[in-house]
N, C-alpha and C positions, 0 to 999 in steps of 0.2 A: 504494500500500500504506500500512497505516496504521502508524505509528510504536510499536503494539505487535508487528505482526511481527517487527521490527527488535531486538526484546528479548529474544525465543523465544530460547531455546536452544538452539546450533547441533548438540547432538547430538539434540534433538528433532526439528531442522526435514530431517537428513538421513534420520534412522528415518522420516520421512512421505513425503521425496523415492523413496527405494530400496523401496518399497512403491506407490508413485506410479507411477515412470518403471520399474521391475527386474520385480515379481515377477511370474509370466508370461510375460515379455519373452526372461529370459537363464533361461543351464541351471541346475537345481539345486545344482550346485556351482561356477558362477559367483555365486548368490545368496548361497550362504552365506561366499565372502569377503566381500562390501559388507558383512554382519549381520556379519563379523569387523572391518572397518574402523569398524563403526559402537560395538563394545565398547571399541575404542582408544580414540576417541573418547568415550564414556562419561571412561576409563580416565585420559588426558591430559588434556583439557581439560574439566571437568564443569560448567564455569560461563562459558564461551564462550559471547559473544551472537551471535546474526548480524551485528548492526548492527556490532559490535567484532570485523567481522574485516579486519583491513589487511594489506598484505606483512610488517608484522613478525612480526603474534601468527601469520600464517597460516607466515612461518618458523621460529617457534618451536616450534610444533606439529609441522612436519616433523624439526626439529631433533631435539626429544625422542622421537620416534617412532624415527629412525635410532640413538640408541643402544644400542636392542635389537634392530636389524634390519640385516640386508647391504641394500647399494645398490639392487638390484633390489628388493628385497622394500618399499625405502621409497618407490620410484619407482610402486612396483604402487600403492599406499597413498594418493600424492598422485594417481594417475591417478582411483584410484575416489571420490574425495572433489572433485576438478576440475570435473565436470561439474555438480554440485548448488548448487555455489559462482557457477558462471556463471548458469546460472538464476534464485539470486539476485541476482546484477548486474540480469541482463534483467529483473528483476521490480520495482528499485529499491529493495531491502532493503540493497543493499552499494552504497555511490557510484562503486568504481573497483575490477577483478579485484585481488584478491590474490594470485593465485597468477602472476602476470605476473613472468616473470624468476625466478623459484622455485628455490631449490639443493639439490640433491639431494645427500645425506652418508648416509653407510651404516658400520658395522662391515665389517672388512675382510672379505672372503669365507674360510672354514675350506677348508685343504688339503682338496681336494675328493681322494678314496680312488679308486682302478682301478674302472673300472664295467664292465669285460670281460676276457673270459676270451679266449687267442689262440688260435688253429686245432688246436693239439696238447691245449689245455685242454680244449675242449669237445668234440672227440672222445674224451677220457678220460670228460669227467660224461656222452655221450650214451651211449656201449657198457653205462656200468653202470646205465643208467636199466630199471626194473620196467616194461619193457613188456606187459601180457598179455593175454588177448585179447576183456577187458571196455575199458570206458574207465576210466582213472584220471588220475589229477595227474599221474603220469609224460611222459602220452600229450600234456598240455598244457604241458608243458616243453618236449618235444622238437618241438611246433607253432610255438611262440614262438623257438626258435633256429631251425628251416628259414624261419620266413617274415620274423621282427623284427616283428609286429603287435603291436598294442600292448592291455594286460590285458584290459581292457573290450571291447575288439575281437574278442580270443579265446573270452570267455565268450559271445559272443552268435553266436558260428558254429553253423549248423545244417547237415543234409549236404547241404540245398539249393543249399549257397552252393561247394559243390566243382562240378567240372565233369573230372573223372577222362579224360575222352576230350582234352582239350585239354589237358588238366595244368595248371588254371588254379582258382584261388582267387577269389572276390570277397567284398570287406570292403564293407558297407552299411550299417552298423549297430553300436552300441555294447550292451553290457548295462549295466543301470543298480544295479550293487553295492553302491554307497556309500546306495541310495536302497529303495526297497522291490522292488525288479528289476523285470524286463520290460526289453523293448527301448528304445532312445534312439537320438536320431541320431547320425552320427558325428563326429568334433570339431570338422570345418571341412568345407566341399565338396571340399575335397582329398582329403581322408583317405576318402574316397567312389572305390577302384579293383579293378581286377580283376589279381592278380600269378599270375606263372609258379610253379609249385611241382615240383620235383623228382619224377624217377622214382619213386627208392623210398621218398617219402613218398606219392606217390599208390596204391603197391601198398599199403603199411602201411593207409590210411585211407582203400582203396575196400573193404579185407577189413574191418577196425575196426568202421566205420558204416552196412554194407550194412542191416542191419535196422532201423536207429533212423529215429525220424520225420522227415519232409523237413521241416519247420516248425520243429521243438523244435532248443532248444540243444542240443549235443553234450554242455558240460562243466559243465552245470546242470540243476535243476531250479525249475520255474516259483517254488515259496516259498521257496525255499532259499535262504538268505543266506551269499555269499560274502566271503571277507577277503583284502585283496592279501596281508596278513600272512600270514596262512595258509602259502599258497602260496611265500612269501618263506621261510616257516621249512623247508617240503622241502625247497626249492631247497639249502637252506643245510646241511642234514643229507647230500645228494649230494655239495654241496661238502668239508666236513669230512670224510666218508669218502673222496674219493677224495687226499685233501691239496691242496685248491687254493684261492685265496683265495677269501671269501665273496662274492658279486653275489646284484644284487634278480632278483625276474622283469622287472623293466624294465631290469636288466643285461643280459638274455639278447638283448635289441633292440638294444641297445649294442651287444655283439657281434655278432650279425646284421650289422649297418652298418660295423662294422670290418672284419669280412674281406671284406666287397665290397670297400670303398675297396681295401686293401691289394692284392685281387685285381687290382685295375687298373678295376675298374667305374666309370665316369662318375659325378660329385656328382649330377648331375639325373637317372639311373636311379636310384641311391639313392633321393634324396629321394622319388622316384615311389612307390617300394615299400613308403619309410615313411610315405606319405601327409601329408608336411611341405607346409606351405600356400606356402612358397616356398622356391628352393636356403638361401638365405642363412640357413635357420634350420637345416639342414644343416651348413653351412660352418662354423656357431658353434660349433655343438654337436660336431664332431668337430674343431676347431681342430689337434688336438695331432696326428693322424693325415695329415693333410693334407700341414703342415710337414714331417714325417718325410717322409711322401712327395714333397713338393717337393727334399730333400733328397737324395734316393735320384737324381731326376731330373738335379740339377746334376752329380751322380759320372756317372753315362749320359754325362749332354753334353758333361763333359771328356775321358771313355775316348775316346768316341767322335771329339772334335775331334784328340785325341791319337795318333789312330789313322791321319791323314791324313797325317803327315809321311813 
């Protein structure tokens, strides 16, 4: 390489790399994080050369990055800027990785707020939910608490994908909301399964969808442009009226996933359900439920040793 690449501008050389190696490749809202790493960049460093980037300037740039960002969010940040920077190694534009040994520092994480509602909760928001006998936003609430599928997931179910004789659900597919709709894949091959759905969500939603097209979304239309917002502000008009604390529609998954655990259901039926690409992203994600429940267990195993003498 010639010694004027080495001069380029390392926000230029990334805006060519992520158009390069990204566009096409990943999903549309995977691309538009990189187009957001690449504004930071802009943002932070606007006269960064390739050739000038070492472990220091490349921690210093994470540095000031992490003081407007929690840990993960800086970790996301060097992950999507790591791979373009090695490229330029391989290419001879940078003598030695900078990002080798790299320290990741973040803003501490914000009191994360209740993201579910417990079994006595959501039997109150489902009794008073506007069931009636078209489809509504009601009918897509009470979908999202029987199954925990996730928003995109919901919008893109058609009656094709029910199977009322076996009482089974299959998720294949995303709706693409954020983007001009139509269908999209699902988020990972995991999230590609067929779940159990309950009795009388099968009576509700073989009577609901008996006339609508086997093909078409249930709780769309092909131009229509939908907003999680939206749907987050009924939710939240349910919640306010019945007095209960406020949750997103991606709370109502949260919940979902809680009263399994609680019920005694297996982490890896769970994760099965919610289409999680491994237990462990499971595990994390309901830490606090878990513990309780390990907890519950140690009280079992004393009554019980206690019960021997």
């Amino acid at each position: 390489m010639t010694n004027q690449n080495k001069t380029e501008l390392f926000h230029r050389y990334y805006k060519r790399w992520i158009l390069m190696y990204k566009e096409g490749a990943i999903r549309p809202v995977t691309m538009s994080k990189y187009r957001m790493t690449h504004k930071w960049l802009i943002k932070l460093a606007p006269n960064l050369k390739v050739g000038e980037l070492t472990r220091i300037t490349y921690q210093q740039l994470l540095n000031d990055y992490a003081e407007e960002h929690e840990r993960q969010t800086t970790m996301d940040f060097h992950h999507q800027l790591k791979g373009s920077i090695l490229d330029a190694v391989d290419d001879n534009l940078i003598e030695r990785n900078p990002t080798r040994k790299a320290i990741i520092k973040g803003k501490t994480p914000r009191e994360k707020k209740p993201k579910y509602l417990n079994q006595f909760e959501l039997h109150k928001l489902l009794t008073q939910l506007n069931l009636e006998t078209e489809v509504n936003w009601d009918w897509f609430i009470l979908l999202i608490a029987k199954t925990g599928i996730r928003f995109s997931e919901a919008l893109a179910l058609t009656p094709g994908d029910f199977d009322f004789a076996h009482q089974t659900l299959t998720i294949n597919k995303t709706w693409d909301y954020k983007g001009k709709g139509g269908f999209l894949p699902t988020k990972n091959p995991s999230s590609v399964r067929k779940m159990q759905i309950d009795w009388q969500t099968v009576m509700q939603f073989s009577e609901l969808i008996k006339n609508l097209p086997e093909g078409k979304p249930i709780f769309v239309q092909d131009k229509e442009t939908v907003y999680n917002s939206t749907l987050n502000n009924i939710l939240a008009k349910h919640c306010r009226k019945n007095e209960l604390q406020i949750i997103s529609i991606h709370g109502l998954r949260h919940t979902h996933a809680s009263l399994l655990l609680f019920a005694g259901v297996s982490i890896a039926s769970v994760a099965r359900r919610l289409g999680h690409a491994s237990m462990t992203t499971t595990q994390k994600t309901y830490l606090h439920i878990i513990q309780e429940l390990e907890n519950q267990d140690v009280d079992l195993v004393m009554r019980s040793l206690s019960s021997l003498s």
